[in-house]
SEVOFI-172350 format. One line per field, with one value per residue: residue number from 1; residue in one letter; x, y, z of N, C-alpha, C, O, CB in turn. Coordinates in steps of 0.2 Angstrom, whole numbers, plus 2048, in hexadecimal, padded with zeros to 3 digits. Glycine has a CB too. Layout:
BEGIN
k	(NUM/...) $
r	(A/...) $
nX	(X/...) $
nY	(Y/...) $
nZ	(Z/...) $
caX	(X/...) $
caY	(Y/...) $
caZ	(Z/...) $
cX	(X/...) $
cY	(Y/...) $
cZ	(Z/...) $
oX	(X/...) $
oY	(Y/...) $
oZ	(Z/...) $
cbX	(X/...) $
cbY	(Y/...) $
cbZ	(Z/...) $
// end
This chain:
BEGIN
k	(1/2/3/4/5/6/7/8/9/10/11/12/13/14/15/16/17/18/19/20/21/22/23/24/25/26/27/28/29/30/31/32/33/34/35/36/37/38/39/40/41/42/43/44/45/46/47/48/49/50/51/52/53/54/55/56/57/58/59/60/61/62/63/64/65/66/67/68/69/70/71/72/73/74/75/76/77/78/79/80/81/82/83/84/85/86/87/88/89/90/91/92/93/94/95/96/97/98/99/100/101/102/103/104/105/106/107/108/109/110/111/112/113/114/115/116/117/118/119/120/121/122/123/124/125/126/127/128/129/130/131/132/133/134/135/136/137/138/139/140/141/142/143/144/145/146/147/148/149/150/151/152/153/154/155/156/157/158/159/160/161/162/163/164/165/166/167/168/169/170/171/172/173/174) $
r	(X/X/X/X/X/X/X/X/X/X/X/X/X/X/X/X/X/X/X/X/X/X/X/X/X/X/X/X/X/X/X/X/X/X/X/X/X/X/X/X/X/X/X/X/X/X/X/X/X/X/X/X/X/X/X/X/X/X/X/X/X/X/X/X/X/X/X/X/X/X/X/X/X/X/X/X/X/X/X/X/X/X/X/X/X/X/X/X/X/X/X/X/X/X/X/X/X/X/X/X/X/X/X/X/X/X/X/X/X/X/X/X/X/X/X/X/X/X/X/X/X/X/X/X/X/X/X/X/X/X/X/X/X/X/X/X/X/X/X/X/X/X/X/X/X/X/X/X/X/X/X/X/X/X/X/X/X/X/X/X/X/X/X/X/X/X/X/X/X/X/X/X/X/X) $
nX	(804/809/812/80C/805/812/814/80B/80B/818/815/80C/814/81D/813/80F/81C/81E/812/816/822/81E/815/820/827/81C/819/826/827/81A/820/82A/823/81B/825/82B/81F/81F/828/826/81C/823/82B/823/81A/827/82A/81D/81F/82C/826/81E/822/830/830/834/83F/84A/849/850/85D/862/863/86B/876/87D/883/88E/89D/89E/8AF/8BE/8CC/8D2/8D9/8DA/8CE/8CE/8D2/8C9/8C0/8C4/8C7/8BA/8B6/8BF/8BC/8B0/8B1/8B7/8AC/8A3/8AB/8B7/8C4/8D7/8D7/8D9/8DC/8DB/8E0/8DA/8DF/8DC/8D6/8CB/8CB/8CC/8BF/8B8/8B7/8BE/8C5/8C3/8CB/8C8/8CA/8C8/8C6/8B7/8A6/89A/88F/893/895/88B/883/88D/88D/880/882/88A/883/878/87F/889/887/890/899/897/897/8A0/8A1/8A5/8AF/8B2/8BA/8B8/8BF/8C1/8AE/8AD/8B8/8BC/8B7/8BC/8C0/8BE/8B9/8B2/8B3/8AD/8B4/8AB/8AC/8AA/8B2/8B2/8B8/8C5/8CF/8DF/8DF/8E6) $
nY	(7FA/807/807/808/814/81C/81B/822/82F/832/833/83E/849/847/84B/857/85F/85D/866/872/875/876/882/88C/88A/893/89D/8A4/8A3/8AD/8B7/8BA/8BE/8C8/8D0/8D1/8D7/8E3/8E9/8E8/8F2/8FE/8FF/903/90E/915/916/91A/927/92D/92D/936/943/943/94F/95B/953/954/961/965/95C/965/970/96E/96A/977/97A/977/97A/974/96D/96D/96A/96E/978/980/983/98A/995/99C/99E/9A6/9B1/9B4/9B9/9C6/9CC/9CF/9D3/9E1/9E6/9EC/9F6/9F2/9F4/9F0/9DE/9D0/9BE/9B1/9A0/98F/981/973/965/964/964/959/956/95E/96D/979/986/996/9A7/9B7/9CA/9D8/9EC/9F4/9FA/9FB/9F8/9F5/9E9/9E3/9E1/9D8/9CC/9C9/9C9/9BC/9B1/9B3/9B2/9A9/99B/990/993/995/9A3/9A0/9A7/9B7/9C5/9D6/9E6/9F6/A05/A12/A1F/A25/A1D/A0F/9FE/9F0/9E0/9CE/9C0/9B0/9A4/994/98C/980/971/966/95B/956/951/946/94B/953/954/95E) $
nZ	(800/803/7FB/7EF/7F3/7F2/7E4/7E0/7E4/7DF/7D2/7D1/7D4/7CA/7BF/7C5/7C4/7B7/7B1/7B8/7B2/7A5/7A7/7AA/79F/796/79C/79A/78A/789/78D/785/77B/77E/77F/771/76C/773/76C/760/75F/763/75A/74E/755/752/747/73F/748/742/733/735/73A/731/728/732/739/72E/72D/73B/73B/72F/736/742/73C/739/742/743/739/727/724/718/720/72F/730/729/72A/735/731/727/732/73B/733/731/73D/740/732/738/743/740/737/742/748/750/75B/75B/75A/75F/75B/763/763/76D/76B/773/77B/774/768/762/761/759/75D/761/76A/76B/76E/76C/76C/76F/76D/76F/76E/779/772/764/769/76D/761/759/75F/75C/74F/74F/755/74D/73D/741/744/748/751/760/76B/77D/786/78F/792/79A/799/7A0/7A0/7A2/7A0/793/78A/781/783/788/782/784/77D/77D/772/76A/75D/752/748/737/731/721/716/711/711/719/729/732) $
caX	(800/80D/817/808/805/81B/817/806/810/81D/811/808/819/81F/80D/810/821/81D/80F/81B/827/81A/814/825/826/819/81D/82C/824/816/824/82D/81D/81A/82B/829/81A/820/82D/823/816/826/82C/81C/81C/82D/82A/81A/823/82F/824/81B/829/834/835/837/845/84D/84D/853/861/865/866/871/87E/87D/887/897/89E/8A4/8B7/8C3/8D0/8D1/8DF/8D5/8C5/8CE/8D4/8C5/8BB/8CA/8C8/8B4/8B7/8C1/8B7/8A7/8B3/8B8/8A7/8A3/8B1/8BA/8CF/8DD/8D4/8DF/8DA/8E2/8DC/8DB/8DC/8DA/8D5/8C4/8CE/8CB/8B8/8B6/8B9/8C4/8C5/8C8/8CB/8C7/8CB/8C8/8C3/8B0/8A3/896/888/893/898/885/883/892/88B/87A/884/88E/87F/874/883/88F/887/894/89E/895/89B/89F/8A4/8A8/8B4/8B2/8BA/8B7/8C4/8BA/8A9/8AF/8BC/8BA/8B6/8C2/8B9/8BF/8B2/8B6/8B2/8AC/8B1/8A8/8AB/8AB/8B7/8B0/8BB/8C9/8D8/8E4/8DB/8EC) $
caY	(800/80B/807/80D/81B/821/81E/827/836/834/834/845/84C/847/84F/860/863/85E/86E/87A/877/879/888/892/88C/895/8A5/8A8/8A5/8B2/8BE/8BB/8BF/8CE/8D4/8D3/8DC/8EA/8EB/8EB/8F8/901/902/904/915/919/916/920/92E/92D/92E/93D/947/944/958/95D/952/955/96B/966/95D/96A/976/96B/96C/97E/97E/974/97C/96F/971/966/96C/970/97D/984/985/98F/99C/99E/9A0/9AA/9B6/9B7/9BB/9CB/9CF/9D1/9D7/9E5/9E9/9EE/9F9/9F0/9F2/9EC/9DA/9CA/9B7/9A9/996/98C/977/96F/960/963/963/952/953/961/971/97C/98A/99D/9AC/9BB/9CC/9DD/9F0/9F7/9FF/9F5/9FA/9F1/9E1/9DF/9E1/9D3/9C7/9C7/9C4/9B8/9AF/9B0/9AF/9A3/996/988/998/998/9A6/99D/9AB/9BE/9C9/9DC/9E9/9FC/A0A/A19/A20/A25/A17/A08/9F9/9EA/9DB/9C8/9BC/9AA/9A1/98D/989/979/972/960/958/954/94B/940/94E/952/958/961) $
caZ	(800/805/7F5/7E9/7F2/7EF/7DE/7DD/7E7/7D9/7CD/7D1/7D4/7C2/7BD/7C8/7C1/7B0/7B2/7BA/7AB/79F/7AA/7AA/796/793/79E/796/784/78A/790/77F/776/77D/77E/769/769/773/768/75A/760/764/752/74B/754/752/73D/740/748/739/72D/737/739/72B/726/738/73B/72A/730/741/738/72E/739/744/738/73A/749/741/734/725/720/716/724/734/731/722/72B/73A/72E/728/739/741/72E/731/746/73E/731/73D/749/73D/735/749/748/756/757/760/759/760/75C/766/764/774/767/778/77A/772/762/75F/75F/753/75F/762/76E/768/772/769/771/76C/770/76C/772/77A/76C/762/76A/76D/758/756/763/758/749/74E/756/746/738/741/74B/74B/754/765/771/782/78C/78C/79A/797/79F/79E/7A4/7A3/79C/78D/789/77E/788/786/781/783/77B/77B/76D/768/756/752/740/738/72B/71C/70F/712/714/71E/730/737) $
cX	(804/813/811/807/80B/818/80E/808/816/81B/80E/810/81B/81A/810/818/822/817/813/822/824/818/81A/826/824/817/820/829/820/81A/829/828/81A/820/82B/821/81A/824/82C/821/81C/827/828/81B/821/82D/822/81C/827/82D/820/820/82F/837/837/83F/84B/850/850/85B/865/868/86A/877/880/884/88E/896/8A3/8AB/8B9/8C9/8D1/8D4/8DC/8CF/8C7/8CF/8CE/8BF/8BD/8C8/8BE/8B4/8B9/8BE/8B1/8AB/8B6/8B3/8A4/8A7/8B4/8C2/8D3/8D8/8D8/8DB/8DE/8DA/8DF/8DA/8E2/8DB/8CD/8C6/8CA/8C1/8B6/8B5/8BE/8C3/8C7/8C5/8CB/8C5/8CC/8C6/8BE/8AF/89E/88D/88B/895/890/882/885/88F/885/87C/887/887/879/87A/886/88B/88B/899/89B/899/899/89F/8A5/8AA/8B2/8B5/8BA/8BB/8C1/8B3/8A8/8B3/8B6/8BA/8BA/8BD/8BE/8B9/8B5/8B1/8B2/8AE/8AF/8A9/8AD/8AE/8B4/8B1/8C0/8CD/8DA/8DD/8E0/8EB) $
cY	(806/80F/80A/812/81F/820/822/82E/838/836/83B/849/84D/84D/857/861/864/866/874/87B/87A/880/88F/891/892/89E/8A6/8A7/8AA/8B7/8C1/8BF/8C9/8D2/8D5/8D6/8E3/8ED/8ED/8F1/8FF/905/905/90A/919/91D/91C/927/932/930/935/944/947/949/95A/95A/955/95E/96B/964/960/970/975/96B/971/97E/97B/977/977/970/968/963/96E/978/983/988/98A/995/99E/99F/9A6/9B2/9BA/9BA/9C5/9CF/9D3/9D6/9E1/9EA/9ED/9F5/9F9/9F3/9EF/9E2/9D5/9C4/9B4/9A2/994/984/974/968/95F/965/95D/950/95B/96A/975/984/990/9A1/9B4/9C5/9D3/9E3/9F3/9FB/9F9/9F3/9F4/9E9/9E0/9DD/9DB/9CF/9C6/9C7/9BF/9B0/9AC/9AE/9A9/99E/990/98D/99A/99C/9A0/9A1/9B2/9C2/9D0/9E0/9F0/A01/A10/A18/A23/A22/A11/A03/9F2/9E2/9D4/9C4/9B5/9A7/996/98E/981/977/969/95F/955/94E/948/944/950/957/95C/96A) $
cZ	(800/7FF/7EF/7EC/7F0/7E8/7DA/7DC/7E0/7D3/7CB/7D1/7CE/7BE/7BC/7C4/7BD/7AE/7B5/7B6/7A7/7A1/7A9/7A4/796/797/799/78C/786/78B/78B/779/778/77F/776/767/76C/771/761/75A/762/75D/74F/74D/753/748/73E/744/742/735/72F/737/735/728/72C/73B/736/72E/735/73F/735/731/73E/743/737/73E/749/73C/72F/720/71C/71C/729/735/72E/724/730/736/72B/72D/73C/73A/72E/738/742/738/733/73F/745/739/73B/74A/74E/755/75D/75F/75A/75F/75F/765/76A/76F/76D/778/776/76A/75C/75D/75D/756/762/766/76C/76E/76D/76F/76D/770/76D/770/775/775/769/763/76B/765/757/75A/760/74F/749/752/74F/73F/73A/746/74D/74F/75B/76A/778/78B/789/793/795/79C/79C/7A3/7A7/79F/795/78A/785/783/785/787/782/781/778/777/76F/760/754/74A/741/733/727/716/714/712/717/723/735/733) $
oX	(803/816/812/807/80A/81B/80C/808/817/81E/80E/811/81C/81C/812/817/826/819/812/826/826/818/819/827/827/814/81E/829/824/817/82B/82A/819/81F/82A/81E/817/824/82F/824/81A/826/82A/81B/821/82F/822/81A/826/830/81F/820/833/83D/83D/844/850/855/853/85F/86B/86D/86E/87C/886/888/892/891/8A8/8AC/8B7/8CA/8D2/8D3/8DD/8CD/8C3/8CD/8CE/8BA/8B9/8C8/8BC/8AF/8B4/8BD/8AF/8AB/8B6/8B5/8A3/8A5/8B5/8C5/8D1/8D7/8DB/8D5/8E4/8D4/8E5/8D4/8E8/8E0/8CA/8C2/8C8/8BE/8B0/8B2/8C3/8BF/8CD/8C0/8D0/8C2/8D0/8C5/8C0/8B3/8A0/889/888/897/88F/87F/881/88F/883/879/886/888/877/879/886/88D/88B/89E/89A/89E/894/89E/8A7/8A7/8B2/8B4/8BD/8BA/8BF/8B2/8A3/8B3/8B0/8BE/8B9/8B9/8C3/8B4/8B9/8AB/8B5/8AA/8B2/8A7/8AF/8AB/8B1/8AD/8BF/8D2/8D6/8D9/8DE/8EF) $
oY	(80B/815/80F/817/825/824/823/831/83D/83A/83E/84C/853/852/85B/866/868/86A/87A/880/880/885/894/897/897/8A3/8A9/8AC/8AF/8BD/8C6/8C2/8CD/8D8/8DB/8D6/8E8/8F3/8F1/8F5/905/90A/90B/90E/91F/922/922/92D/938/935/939/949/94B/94A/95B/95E/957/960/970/968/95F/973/97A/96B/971/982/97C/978/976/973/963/95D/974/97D/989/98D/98E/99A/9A4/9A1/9AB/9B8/9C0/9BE/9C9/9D5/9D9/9DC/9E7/9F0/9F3/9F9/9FD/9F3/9EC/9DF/9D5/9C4/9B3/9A0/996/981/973/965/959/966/95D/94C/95D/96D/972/988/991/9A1/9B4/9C6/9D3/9E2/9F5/9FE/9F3/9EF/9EF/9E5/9DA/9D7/9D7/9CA/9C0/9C5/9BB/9AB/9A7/9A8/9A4/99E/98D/98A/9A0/99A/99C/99F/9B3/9C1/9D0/9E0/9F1/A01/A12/A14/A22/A24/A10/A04/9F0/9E0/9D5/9C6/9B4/9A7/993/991/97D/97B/966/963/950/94A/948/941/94D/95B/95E/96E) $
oZ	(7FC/7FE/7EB/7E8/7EE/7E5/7D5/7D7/7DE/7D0/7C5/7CC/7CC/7BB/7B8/7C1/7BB/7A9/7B3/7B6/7A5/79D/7A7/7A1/797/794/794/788/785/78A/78A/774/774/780/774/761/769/772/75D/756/763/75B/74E/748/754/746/73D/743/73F/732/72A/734/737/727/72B/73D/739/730/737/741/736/730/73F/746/735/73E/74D/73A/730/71B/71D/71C/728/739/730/722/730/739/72B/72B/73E/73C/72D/738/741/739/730/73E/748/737/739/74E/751/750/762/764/755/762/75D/766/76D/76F/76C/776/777/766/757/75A/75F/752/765/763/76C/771/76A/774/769/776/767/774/774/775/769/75E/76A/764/754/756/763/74B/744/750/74E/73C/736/74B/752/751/75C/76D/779/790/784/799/78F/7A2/796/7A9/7AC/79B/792/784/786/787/780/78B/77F/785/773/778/772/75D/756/745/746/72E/729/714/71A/715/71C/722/73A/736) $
cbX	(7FB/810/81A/800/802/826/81C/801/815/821/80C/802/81D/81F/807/80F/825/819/809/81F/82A/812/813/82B/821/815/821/835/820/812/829/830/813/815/833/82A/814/821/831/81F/810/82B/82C/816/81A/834/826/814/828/82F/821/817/82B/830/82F/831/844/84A/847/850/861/862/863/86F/87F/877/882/89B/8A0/8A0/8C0/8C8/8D2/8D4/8E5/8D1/8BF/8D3/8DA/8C4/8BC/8D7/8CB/8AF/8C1/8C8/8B7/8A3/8BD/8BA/8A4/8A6/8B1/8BA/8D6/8DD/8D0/8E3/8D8/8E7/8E0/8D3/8DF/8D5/8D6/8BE/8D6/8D0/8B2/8AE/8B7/8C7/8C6/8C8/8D3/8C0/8CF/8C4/8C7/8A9/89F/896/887/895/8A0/87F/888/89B/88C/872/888/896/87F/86D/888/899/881/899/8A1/892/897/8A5/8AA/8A0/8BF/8AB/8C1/8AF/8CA/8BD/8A6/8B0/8C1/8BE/8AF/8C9/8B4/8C3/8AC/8B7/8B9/8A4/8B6/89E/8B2/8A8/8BC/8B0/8C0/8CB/8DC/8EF/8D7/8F7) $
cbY	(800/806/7FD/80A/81E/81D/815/827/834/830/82F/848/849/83E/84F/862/863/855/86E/87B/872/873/887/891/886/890/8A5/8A2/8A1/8B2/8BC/8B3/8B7/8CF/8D0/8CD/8D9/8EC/8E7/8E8/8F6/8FE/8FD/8FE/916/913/908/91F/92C/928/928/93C/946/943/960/959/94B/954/973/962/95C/96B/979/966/96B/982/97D/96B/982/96A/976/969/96F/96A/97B/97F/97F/98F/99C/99C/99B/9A4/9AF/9B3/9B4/9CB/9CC/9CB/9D1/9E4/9E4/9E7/A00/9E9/9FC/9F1/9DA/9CA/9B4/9AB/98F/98F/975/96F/95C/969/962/94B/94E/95C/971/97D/988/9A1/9AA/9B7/9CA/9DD/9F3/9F4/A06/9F6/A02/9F3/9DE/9E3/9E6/9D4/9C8/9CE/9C5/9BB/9B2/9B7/9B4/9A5/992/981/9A0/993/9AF/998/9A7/9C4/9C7/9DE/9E7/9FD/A0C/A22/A23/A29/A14/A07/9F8/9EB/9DC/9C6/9C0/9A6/9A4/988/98B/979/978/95C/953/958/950/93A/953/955/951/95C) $
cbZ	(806/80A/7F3/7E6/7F7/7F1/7D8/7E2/7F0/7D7/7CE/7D9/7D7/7BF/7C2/7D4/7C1/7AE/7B7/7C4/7A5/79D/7B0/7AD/792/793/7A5/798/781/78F/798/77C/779/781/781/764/76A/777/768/757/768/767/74D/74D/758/755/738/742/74D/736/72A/73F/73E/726/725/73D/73A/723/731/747/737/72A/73C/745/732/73D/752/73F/736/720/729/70F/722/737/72E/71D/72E/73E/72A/725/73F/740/724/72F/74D/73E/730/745/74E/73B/732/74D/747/757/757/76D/755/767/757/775/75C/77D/75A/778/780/776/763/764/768/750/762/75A/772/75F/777/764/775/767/773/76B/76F/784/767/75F/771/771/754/757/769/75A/745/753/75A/742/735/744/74B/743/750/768/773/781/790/786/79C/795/7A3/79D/79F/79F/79F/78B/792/778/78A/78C/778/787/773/782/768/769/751/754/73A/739/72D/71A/706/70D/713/71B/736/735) $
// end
């Protein structure tokens, strides 16, 4: 008697663990099933985002490129930055106009630090700082020191400079 009920007991046993396989199977299928379907319904709005926003994205891109400027040259592209800084800075009627480069360590990811240093008025460095904001955006100002001697004296300007630019072709980057 004793002996049919151990192999009754083994019997249900074999049952119940044969159901708490098939059970955790079938968890984990369900948990696979809707892990790909929130991945779909993921896509599915990401592809309709896409396709809704299409122009939007393109003008934010575009304008994103605004703010590097694309050279062949690194060297090239300073002298042309460094040639439109004095330019402005001359159109302004600034003088005594010095540039210094600070090529850092933010060289290598497409910035370069300039130091740009002159004497105005303060009419005109508010003028140059709303050109250089709408004409140059890859040239964000980072910073500006000013110092004024007297009330009729020109006021001594330092304005720290980002130039931001990205390499284009295959030449030399020195």
């Amino acid at each position: 008697m004793t002996h049919r009920i151990s192999k009754i007991w083994i019997l249900v046993t074999v049952i119940w663990m044969g159901v708490f396989l098939l059970t955790c199977w079938n968890v984990r299928k369900i948990d696979q099933i809707r892990d790909l379907r929130e991945r779909r319904v993921t896509l599915r709005m990401d592809e309709q985002f896409l396709t809704h926003n299409s122009e939007n994205l393109s003008k934010v891109l575009k304008k994103a490129e605004l703010f590097y400027q694309s050279i062949e040259n690194r060297k090239l592209g300073l002298l042309t930055a460094e040639d439109e800084l004095r330019a402005l800075a001359a159109k302004h009627y600034f003088t005594n106009v010095k540039i210094n480069r600070h090529e850092g360590g933010n060289a290598s990811e497409g910035i370069v630090g300039v130091t740009l240093s002159f004497k105005g008025s303060l009419q005109g460095i508010v003028k140059w700082l709303r050109a250089i904001c709408r004409d140059f955006p890859y040239i964000p100002v980072t910073g500006i020191r000013m110092r004024i001697e007297g009330p009729r004296a020109q006021a001594e300007f330092q304005v720290f400079l980002n130039y931001r630019y990205r390499i284009t072709s295959t030449g030399s980057s020195a």
